[in-house]
N, C-alpha and C positions, 0 to 999 in steps of 0.2 A: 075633664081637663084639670091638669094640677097647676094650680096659682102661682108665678111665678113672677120676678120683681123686672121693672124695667133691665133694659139693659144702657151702660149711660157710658161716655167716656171714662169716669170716674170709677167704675166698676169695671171694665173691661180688665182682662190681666194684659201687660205688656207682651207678654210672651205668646204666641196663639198657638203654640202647642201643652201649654199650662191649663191657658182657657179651652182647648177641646177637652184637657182629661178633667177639667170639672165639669162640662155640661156630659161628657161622657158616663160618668163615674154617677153622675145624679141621673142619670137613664139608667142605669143599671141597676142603684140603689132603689131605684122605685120600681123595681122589678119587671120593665119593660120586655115584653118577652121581643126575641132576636130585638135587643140594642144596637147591636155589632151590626146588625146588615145596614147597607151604604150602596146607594148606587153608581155602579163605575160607568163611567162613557167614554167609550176609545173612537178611535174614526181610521180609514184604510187612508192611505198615504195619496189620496186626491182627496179627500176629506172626508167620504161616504160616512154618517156618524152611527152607532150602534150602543144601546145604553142594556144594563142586565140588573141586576142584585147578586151582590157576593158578598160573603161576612168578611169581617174583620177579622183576621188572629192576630196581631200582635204591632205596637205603635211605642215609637221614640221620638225625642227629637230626630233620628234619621230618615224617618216616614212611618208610612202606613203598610202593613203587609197583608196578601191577601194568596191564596193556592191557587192551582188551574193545571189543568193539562196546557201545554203548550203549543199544540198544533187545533185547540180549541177557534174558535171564530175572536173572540179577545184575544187570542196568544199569539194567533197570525198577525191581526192586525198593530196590537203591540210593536211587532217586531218589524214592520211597517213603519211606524208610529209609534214611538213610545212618548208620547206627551197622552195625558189621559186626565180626567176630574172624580173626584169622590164626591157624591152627595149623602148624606146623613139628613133624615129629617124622625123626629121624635113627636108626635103628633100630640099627645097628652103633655107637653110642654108647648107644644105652640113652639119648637126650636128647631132652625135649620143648620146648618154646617158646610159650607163648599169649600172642597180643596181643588186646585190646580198644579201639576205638576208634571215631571220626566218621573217616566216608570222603570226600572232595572230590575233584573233578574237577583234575586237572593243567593246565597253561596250553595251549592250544591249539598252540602255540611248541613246547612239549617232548612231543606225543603226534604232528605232524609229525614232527620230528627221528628220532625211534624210530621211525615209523613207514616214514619213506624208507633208515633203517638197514635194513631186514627182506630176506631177501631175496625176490627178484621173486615167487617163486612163492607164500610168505606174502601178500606186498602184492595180490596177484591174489586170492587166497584172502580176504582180508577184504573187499575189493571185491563179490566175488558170493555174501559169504555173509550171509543176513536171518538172523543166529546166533539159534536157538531158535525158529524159526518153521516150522511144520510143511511139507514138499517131499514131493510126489508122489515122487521117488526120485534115486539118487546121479546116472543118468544127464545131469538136466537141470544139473543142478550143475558138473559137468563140463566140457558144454556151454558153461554159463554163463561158465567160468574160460576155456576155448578160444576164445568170443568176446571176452572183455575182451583177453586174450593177443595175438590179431588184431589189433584196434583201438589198443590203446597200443603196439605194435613200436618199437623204436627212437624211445618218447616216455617221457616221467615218468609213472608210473603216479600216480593224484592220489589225495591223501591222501582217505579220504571221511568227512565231516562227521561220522557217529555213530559214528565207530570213535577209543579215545583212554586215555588213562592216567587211575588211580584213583590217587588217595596215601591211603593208613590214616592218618591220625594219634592217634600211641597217649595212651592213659589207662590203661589198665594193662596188665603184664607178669605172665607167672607162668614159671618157668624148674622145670624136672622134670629132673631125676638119677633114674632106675631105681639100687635097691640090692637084695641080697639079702632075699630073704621078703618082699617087695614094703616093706619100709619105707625109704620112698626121701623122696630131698629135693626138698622145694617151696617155691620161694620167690617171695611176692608183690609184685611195684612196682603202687603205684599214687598218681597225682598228686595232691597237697592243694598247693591254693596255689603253685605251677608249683615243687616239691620233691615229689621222690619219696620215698613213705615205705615201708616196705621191712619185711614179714613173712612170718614162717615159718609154713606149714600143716601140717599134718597128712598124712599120706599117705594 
């Protein structure tokens, strides 16, 4: 566990996407291996809820971004439902993170761009893979990568249409410090009027 100092009104940054990218940036620095993964929880539009692990790529002030095939079990329900929450929790800090927010689809322009970043073998991989749809077995899957592999050789593997970036954007934040006897600090952002207003819970 690495020592870390209360968390106190006085210390909080006003901004709770300032304050994610320093408890972030100190998971990273301390060499946390997958910092970035966060737990997403979507729910189907009568509420059914369904939680997974997906990484992080990339955070503004305009949200959280994360990839997915889109006819995946999150991408359906998403679309369903685009209210969703990120959880982050960094265990050798003793730190949690919750966001709440409406999810949107990224521009077609930047789920390209990430997606010709990946390397071959990912890009191949979201190609042959109908994410969350039931396959007789791993073999044909395989197969399936083997023949795409064949076919695009020494060509650009082509982005494919349902596969693409989600942005969060938040409405609210809730930041967890672990303390002894479990009375630990909690503090909530949440937007009134595009101002964050900013309280302490209860542990």
């Amino acid at each position: 566990m690495i020592e870390t100092p209360p968390l106190t009104r006085s210390t909080l940054l006003p901004n709770p996407f300032a304050q994610f990218a320093a408890w972030f940036e100190a998971a990273v620095s301390a060499g946390i291996e997958n910092a970035n993964a966060m737990t997403l929880a979507t729910a189907t539009r009568d509420g059914r809820p369904s939680a997974r692990v997906v990484l992080l790529k990339d955070y503004d002030e305009n949200g959280f971004v994360f990839f997915s095939n889109y006819n995946s079990q999150k991408g359906q329900e998403l679309a369903q439902n685009p209210q969703a929450a990120l959880v982050f929790y960094w265990v050798q800090f003793h730190r949690q993170i919750r966001i709440v927010g409406r999810v949107e689809r990224v521009s077609t322009a930047e789920s390209e761009a990430y997606f010709n970043g990946r390397p071959i073998g990912s890009r191949l991989s979201a190609l042959a893979s109908d994410q969350s749809s039931v396959i007789e077995n791993r073999q044909m899957l395989e197969e399936k990568v083997a023949q795409l592999s064949a076919e695009h050789e020494g060509q650009p593997i082509p982005h494919p249409h349902n596969w693409g970036g989600y942005r969060l954007k938040p409405e609210e934040f809730e930041f967890w410090q672990g303390r002894p006897d479990r009375l630990h600090d909690r503090f909530h952002f949440r937007k009134v009027n595009d101002l964050w207003l900013i309280e302490r819970l209860a542990p």
